[in-house]
VOKE-189977 format. One record per residue (C-alpha): x, y, z. Coordinates in steps of 0.5 Angstrom, whole numbers, plus 500, padded with zeros to 3 digits. Layout:
// VOKE-189977
XYZ
...
// end
This chain:
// VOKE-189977
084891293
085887299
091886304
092879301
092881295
097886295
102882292
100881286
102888282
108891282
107896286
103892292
111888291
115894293
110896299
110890302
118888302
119896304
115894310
119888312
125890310
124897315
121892320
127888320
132894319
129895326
130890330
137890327
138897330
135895337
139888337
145890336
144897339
142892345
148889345
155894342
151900347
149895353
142897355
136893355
132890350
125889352
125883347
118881348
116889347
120889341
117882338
110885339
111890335
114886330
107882330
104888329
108890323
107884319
100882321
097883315
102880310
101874307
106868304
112867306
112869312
107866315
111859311
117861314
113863322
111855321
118852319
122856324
118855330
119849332
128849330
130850338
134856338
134858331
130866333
129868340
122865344
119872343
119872335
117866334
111867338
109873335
111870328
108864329
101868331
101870324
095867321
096862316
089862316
088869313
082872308
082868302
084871295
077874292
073871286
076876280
083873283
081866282
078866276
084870272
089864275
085858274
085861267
092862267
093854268
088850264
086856260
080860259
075854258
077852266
070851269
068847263
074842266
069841273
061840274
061845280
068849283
067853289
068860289
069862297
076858299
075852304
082854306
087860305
094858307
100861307
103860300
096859297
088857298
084851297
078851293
073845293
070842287
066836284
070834278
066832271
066825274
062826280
069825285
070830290
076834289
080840292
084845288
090848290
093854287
098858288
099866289
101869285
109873285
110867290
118866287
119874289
116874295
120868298
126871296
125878299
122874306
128869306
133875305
131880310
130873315
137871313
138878317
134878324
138870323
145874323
144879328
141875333
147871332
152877334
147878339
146870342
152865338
149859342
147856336
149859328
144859324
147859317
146851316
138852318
137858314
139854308
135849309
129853309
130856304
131849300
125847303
121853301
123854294
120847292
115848296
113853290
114847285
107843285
109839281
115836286
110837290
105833286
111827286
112827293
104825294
105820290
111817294
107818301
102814297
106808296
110808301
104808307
098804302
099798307
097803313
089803315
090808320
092813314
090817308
093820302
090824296
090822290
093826284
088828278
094830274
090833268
087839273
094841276
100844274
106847277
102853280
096848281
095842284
088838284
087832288
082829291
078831297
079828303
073829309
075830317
075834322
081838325
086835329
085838336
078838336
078831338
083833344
077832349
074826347
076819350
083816351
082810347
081815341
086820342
091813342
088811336
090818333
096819335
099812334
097813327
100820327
106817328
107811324
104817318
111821320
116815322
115809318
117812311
123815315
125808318
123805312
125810307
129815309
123820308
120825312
115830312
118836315
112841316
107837323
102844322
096842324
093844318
097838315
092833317
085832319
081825323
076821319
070819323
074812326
081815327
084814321
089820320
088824312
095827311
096832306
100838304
106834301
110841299
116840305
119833305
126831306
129826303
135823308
141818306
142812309
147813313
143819317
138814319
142808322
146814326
138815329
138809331
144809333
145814338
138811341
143805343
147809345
144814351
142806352
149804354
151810356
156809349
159815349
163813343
158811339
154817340
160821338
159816331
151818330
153825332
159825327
155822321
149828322
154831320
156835327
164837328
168840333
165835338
168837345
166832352
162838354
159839347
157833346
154832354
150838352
147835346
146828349
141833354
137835349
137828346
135823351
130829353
127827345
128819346
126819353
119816352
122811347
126809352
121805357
117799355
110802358
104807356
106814358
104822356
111824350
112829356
110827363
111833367
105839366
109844362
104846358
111847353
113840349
121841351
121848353
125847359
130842357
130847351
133853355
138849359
141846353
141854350
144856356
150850356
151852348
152859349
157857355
161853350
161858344
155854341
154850335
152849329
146844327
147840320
142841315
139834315
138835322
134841322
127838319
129831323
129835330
123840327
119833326
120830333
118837336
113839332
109831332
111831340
107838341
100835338
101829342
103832348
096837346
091830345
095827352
096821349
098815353
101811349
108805348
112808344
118804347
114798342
111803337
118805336
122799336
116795331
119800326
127800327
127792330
131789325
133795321
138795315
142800313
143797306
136795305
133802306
138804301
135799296
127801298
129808298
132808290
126804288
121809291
123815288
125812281
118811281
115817284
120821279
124825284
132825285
137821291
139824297
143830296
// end
């Protein structure tokens, strides 16, 4: 049995939680020794250690690295590198594993329901791989299938993050954590659901087939389940390998990457929350294939407006107006000096929507998108006795940062002032709302919570 497939007995289970829960029970030692003892945690000596300890697991650590990663604050910066180099590309699962799960979701006879089916994944992710296929009818196809005992090991990673969560609270109460932990764990218990997954391919399907610049697979419904998802396969090459080509390419990608995420949120109140790389490829003419439908937020209404809203606001310098926004994501306790802090990181995030000319997301050189502006809001945070994010605002705030990276990495030079204000001119609350119930009633997902 290889390491990536230790989890599937139950023996292999209990090893791999002993092995998270003593490292994570000592980075709590260290932590708050740090802080009750008074001596000095070498963070970045500890958080390799911690790398080191948990490099060979695969499954919901890695997922939870993705997600986290880009939440400003949720763990100190040296975690999030470390988990975030916790290859999501790990060895695939063998072939006997392959065979034993495919039967296990369409029955012995599976191979009879394709002309060929490739026994070496095409790519081995943090929650499960992905084989190539041609389907009985000559269509390219990609199979999705999950690992198995995946519902345990969320569990068990969820919990002992729930942990470095609180004890880097006590430690550093800049930003509590309770909201954001909750949302991921939302986020990642349905990403365990192929078949939601499934409705909110659909949905994106629906929403974006007016867009040229963006592809979407289609479901082959009778080849998937709620562990196996079969769509169809879409070619292109891998985002970043396009970052030295010619500027008027990299503009075309990045413009279709951002009507891809932000025209079903302006248009919907839908986002994609997870922007990893390996969520999208690029087809020969810049067309974007968005995939990977497991980690979408559905937001209300009223969240949307209140995005628009502290746009117009940091504006007119309309400190009442984003007191509104702020309130209406959900915000409390809001202090003068909390919501100056927070207009930091705000107008750093708007900034480029802001002026009506072609720039870089980011025009300084930090090789970091926000990492700077970041650390002055940790710090103003931490001085005020810190806040707590809402959970709607978690995978929004996520979204910007993670999108921001990518365009800062293809040095994009683009208007977003006039990208952005083609999506919000005109904006009607009311008729997101009616958009909205339609597109799910029809993809057969639930409003809003």
């Amino acid at each position: 049995m290889t390491k990536s497939s230790e989890g599937s007995t139950l023996s292999g289970r209990v090893r791999r939680y002993a092995r998270v829960s003593a490292t994570v029970g000592g980075l709590a030692a260290r932590v708050a020794g740090a802080h009750y003892l008074g001596f000095d945690l070498d963070r970045g000596k500890h958080a390799a250690e911690l790398g080191a300890a948990l490099g060979g697991l695969k499954g919901p650590l890695m997922k939870v690295a993705q997600l986290i990663s880009t939440v400003p604050d949720a763990l100190p910066e040296e975690y999030v590198q470390q988990l975030t180099q916790l290859q999501a590309n790990a060895p695939s699962m063998g072939w006997r594993f392959v065979r034993r799960r495919m039967a296990a979701e369409l029955g012995p006879d599976w191979q009879g329901r394709f002309k060929s089916f490739e026994r070496q994944a095409a790519r081995a992710a943090s929650l499960g791989q992905v084989h190539r296929a041609v389907g009985l009818d000559g269509s390219a196809l990609a199979c999705k299938l999950q690992y198995p005992d995946m519902q345990s090991a969320v569990e068990a990673d969820l919990n002992q993050l729930k942990l470095v969560m609180a004890i880097y609270e006590r430690y550093d109460r800049a930003v509590a954590t309770g909201e954001i932990h909750a949302e991921i764990s939302t986020r990642l218990g349905e990403e365990l659901d192929y078949e939601r997954e499934a409705r909110h391919m659909a949905l994106y399907g629906a929403m974006l087939r007016r867009e040229r610049g963006v592809k979407v697979p289609e479901l082959v419904p009778e080849l998937s389940t709620r562990r196996l998802l079969t769509m169809t396969w879409l070619d292109g090459r891998p985002l970043l390998d396009i970052a030295q080509e010619p500027l008027e390419r990299r503009n075309r990608v990045a413009h279709n990457l951002f009507r891809a995420w932000y025209l079903p949120f302006y248009t919907y109140g839908v986002i994609h929350g997870d922007p990893h790389l390996g969520n999208y490829t690029v087809r020969p003419d810049g067309t974007l294939n968005l995939m990977d439908f497991g980690c979408i937020r559905v937001f209300r209404a009223s969240f949307v407006q209140a995005v628009i809203d502290l746009y117009h606001a940091l504006q007119r310098g309309d400190r009442a107006l984003a007191v509104h926004a702020y309130e209406t994501w959900g915000f409390e306790g809001l202090s003068r000096e909390l919501i100056e802090a927070l207009n930091l990181w705000a107008e750093f995030v708007y900034a480029p929507l802001m002026e009506d000319r072609p720039r870089r997301i980011q025009e300084n050189e930090s090789g970091l998108y926000g990492a700077e502006v970041a650390a002055r809001v940790h710090q103003e945070l931490r001085r005020l006795g810190g806040v707590t994010p809402p959970r709607e605002f978690v995978l929004m705030d996520r979204a910007a940062i993670g999108l921001g990276s990518v365009f800062l990495r293809l040095k994009a030079e683009i208007n977003w002032y006039e990208l952005f204000h083609g999506l919000i001119d005109g904006f009607d609350q009311a008729a997101l709302h009616r958009r909205q119930a339609r597109a799910l009633k029809a993809a057969g997902l639930p409003p809003p919570g």
